[in-house]
C-alpha positions as CSV (number, residue, x, y, z in Angstrom):
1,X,-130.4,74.7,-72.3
2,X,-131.1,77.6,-69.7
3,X,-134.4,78.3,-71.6
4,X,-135.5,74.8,-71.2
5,X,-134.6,74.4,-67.5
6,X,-135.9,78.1,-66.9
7,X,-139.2,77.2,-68.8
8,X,-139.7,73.7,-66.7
9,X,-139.3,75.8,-63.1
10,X,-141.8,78.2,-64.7
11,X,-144.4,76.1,-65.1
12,X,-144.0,74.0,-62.3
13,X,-144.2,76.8,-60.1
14,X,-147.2,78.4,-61.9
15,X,-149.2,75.2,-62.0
16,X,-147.8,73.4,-58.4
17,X,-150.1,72.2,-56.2
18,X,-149.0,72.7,-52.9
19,X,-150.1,73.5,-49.3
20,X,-151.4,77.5,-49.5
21,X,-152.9,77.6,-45.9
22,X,-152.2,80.5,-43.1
23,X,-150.1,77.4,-41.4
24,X,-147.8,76.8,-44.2
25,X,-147.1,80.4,-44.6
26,X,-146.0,80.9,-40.9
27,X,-143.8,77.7,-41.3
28,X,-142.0,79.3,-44.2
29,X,-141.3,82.1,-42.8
30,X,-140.2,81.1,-39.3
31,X,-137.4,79.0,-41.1
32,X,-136.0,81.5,-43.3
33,X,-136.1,83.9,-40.0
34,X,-133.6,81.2,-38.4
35,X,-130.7,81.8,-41.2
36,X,-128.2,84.5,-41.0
37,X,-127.7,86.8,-43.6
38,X,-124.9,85.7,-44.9
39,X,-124.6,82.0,-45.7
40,X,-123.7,79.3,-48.3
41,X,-126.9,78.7,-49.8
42,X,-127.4,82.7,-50.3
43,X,-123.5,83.0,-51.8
44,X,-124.4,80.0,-53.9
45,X,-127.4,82.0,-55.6
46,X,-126.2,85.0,-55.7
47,X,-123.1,83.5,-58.3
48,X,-125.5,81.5,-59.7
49,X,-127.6,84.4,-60.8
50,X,-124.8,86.4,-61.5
51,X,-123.6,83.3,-64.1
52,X,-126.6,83.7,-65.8
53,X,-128.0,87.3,-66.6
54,X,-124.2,89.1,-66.5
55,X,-123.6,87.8,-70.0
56,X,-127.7,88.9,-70.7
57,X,-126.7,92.9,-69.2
58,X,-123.3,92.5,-71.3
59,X,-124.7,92.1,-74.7
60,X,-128.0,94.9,-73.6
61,X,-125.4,97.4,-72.8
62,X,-123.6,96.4,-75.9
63,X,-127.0,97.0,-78.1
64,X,-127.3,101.0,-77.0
65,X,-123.3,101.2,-77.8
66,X,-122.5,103.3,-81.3
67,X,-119.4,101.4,-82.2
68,X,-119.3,97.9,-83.6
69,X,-116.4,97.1,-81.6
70,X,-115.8,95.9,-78.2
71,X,-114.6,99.8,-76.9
72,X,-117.7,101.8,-75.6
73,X,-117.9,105.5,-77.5
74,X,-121.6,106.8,-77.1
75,X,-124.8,105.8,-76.3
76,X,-127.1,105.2,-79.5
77,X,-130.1,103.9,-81.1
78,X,-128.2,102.9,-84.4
79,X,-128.7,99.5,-84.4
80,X,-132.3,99.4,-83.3
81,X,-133.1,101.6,-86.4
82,X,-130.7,98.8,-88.4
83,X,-133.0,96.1,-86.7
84,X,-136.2,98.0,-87.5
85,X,-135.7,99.6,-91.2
86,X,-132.4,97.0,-92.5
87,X,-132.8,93.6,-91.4
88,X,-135.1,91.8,-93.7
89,X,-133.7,88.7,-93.7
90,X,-133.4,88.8,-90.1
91,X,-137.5,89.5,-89.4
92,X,-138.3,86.5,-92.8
93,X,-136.1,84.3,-90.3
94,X,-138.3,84.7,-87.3
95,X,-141.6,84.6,-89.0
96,X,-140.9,81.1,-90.4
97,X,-139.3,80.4,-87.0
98,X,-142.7,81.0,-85.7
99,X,-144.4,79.3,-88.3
100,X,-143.1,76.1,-87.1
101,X,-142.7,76.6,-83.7
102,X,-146.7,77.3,-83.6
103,X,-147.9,74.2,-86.3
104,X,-145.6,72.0,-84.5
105,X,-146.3,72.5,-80.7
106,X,-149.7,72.0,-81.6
107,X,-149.6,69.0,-83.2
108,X,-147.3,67.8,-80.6
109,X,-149.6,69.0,-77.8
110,X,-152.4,67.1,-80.0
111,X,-150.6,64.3,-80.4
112,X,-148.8,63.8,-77.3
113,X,-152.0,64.0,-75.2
114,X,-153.6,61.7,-76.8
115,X,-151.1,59.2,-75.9
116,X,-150.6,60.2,-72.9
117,X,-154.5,59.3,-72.0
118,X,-154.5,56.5,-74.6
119,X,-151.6,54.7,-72.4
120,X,-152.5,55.5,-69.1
121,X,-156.7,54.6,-69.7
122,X,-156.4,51.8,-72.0
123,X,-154.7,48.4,-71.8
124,X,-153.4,46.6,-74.3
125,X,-150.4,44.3,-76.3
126,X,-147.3,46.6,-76.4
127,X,-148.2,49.2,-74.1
128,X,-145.1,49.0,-72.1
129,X,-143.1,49.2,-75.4
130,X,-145.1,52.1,-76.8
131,X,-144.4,54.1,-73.0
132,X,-140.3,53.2,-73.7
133,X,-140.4,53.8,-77.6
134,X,-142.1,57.3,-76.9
135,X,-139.3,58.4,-75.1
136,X,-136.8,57.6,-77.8
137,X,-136.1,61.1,-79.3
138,X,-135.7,62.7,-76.2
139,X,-132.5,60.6,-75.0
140,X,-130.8,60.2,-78.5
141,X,-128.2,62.9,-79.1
142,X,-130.0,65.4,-82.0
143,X,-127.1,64.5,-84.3
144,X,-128.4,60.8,-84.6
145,X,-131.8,62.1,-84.5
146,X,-131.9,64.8,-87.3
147,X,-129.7,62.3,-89.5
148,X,-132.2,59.8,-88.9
149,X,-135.3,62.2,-90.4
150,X,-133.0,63.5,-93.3
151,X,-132.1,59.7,-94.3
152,X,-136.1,59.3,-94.1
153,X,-136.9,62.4,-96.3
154,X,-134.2,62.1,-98.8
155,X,-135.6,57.9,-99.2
156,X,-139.2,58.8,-99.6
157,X,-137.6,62.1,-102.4
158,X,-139.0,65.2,-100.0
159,X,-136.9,67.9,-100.1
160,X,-135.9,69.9,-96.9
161,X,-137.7,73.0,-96.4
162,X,-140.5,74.4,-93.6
163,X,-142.6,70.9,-93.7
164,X,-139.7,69.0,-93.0
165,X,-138.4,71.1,-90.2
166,X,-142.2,70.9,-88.6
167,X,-142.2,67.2,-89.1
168,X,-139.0,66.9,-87.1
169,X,-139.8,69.5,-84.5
170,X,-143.1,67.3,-83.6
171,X,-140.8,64.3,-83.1
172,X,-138.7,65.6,-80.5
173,X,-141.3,67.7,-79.1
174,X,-144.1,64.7,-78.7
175,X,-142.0,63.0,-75.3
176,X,-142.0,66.4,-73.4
177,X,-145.5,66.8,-73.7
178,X,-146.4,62.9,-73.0
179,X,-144.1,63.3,-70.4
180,X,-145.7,66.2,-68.9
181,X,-149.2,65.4,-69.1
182,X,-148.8,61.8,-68.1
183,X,-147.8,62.9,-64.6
184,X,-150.9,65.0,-64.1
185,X,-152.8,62.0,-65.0
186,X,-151.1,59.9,-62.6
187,X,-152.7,62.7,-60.1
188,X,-156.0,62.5,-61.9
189,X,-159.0,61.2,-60.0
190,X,-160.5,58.7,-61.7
191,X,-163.4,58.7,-59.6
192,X,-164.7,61.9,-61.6
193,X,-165.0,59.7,-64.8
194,X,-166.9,57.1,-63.2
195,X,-169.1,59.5,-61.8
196,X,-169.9,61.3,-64.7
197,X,-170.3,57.6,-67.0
198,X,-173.3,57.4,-63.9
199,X,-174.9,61.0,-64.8
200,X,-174.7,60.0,-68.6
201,X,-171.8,61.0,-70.1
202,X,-170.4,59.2,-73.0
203,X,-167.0,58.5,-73.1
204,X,-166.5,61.4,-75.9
205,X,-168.3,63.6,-73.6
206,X,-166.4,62.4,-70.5
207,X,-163.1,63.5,-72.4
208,X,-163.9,67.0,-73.2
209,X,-165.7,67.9,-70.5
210,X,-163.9,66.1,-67.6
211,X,-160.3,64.6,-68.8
212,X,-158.9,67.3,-70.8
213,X,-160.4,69.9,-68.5
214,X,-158.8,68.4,-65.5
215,X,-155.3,68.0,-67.2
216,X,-155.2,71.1,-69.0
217,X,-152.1,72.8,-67.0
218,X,-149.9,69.7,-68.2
219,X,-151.1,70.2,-71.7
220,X,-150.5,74.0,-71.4
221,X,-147.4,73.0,-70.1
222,X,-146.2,70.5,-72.5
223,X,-147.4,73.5,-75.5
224,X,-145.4,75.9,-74.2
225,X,-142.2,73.8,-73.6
226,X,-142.5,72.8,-77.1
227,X,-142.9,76.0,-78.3
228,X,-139.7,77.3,-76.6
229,X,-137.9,73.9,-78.0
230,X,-139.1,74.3,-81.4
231,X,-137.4,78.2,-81.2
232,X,-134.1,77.3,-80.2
233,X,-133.5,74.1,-82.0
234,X,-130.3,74.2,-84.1
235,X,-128.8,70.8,-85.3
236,X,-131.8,69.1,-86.4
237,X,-133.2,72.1,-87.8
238,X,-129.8,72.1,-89.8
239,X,-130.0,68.9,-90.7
240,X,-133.5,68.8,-92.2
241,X,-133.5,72.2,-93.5
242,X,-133.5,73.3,-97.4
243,X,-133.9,76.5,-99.3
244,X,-135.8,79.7,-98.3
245,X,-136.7,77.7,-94.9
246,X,-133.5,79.1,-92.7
247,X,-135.2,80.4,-89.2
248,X,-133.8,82.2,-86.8
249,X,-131.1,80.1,-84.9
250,X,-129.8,78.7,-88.1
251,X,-130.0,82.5,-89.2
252,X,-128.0,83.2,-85.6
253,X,-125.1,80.6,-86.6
254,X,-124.8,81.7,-89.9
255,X,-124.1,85.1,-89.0
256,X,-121.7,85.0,-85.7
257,X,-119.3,83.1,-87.9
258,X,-118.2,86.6,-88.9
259,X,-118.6,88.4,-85.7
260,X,-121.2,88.9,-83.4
261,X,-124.0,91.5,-85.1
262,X,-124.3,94.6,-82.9
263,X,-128.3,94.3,-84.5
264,X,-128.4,90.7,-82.9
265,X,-127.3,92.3,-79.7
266,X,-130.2,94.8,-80.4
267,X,-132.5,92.0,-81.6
268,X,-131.9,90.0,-77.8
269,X,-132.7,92.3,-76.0
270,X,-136.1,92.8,-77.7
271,X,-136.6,89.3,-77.3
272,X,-136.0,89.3,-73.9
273,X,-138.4,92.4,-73.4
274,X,-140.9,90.2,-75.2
275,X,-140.2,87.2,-73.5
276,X,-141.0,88.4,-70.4
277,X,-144.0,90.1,-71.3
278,X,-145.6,86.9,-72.3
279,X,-144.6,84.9,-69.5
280,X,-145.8,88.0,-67.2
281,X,-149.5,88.2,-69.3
282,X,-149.3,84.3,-69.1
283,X,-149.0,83.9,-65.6
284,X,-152.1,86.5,-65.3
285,X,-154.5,85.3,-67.4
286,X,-153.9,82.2,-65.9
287,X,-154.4,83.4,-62.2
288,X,-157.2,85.0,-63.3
289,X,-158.6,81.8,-64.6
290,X,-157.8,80.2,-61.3
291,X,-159.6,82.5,-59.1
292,X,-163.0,82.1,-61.6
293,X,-162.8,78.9,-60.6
């Protein structure tokens, strides 16, 4: 859950549209001049962010520890060398993990966009039941959800494995991205379309070079939530699963159930090295992109 809410401030903050002018800056910083250094709303964040990464510096700290056990004896590299040289089922885990994070977000992303711009341009019988109907997997409880898909597979005789899990992934991944690019296009201009339907442009050529274009931080967006949803997912990925498709949260689960891996704790703390590498590269190139613009 902190991934998903972390991810959502990410990108809203990476792709806000706000005031940037000399004015607004000299606002913001005449008001936080006017609080005291000590006060409720600091305390507040200070626990908060405490609440949040001390269990992250626990388990890194844990990871450089040479006993398996809770007592701290010497610092050590064992278990990255376990992670690196032993863990093969651990590394086949992630790579079908990404496997259907990646075919799944995509087709999502594809899929959900092209709703989002079918129901918001078009009108026709049903729309307002399609915009409800859309949103159905992302309030039901994943229980209901993934028992739903595996009554579906096992009645039409597929058996669980990679394709299933994908086919369930795009399901609950579609509404975040509909949801995300619909509210750029309810800040879209639709002046621009008209304008280039009066230079010429087709309507194909009106989508791809003017729609998309203009919506394309909802769509990135919407990808990369999906992507972190598709990672994490447990009980639907459970539940839809079959042999030689176990990824890495079902690999995760499987494994604490005897005691917490000092390699996972190894493992984390290379994912979070890697996690914010990308989001740090991501919010470049995308700056970058900005100011070419």
């Amino acid at each position: 859950m902190f991934s998903k809410v972390s991810w959502v401030y990410f990108t809203n903050k990476l792709f806000a549209r706000g005031p940037r002018g000399e004015s607004s800056r000299h606002a913001k910083r005449a008001f936080q001049k006017q609080g005291s250094f000590f006060s409720l709303s600091k305390t507040v964040m200070v626990l908060v962010f405490v609440f949040l990464f001390l269990p992250l510096i626990v388990v890194v700290a844990k990871s450089f520890n040479d006993n398996r056990g809770v007592e701290w004896t010497e610092f050590s590299l064992r278990w990255y060398r376990e992670l690196l040289f032993n863990s093969e089922t651990l590394w086949i885990s992630v790579k079908n993990s990404l496997i259907v994070a990646l075919v799944s977000s995509i087709l999502a992303t594809l899929l959900g966009t092209f709703a989002a711009i079918g129901v918001s341009w078009f009108r026709f019988r049903g729309k307002n039941l399609i915009h409800g109907m859309i949103f159905l997997p992302m309030v039901l409880p994943e229980v209901i959800l993934g028992t739903s898909l595996l009554l579906f597979f096992t009645a039409i005789n597929i058996e669980g494995g990679l394709f299933t899990i994908t086919v369930a992934h795009v399901t609950f991944n579609l509404p975040f991205v509909f949801l995300m690019v619909m509210a750029r296009l309810d800040e879209f201009d639709y002046s621009i379309v008209e304008a280039s339907r009066d230079l010429g442009a087709t309507e194909f050529q009106s989508m791809f070079r003017v729609i998309l274009p203009s919506i394309s931080p909802g769509i990135i967006s919407g990808f990369l939530m999906a992507v972190t949803m598709s990672l994490e997912d447990y009980v639907i990925t459970y539940l839809v699963s079959g042999k030689g498709s176990t990824t890495l949260p079902l690999y995760v689960f499987s494994t604490i159930r005897y005691g917490v891996s000092p390699v996972l704790n190894a493992f984390s703390f290379v994912l979070i090295l890697a996690t914010v590498f990308v989001v740090l590269a991501l919010r470049k190139f995308l700056k970058m992109i900005a100011a070419a613009k």
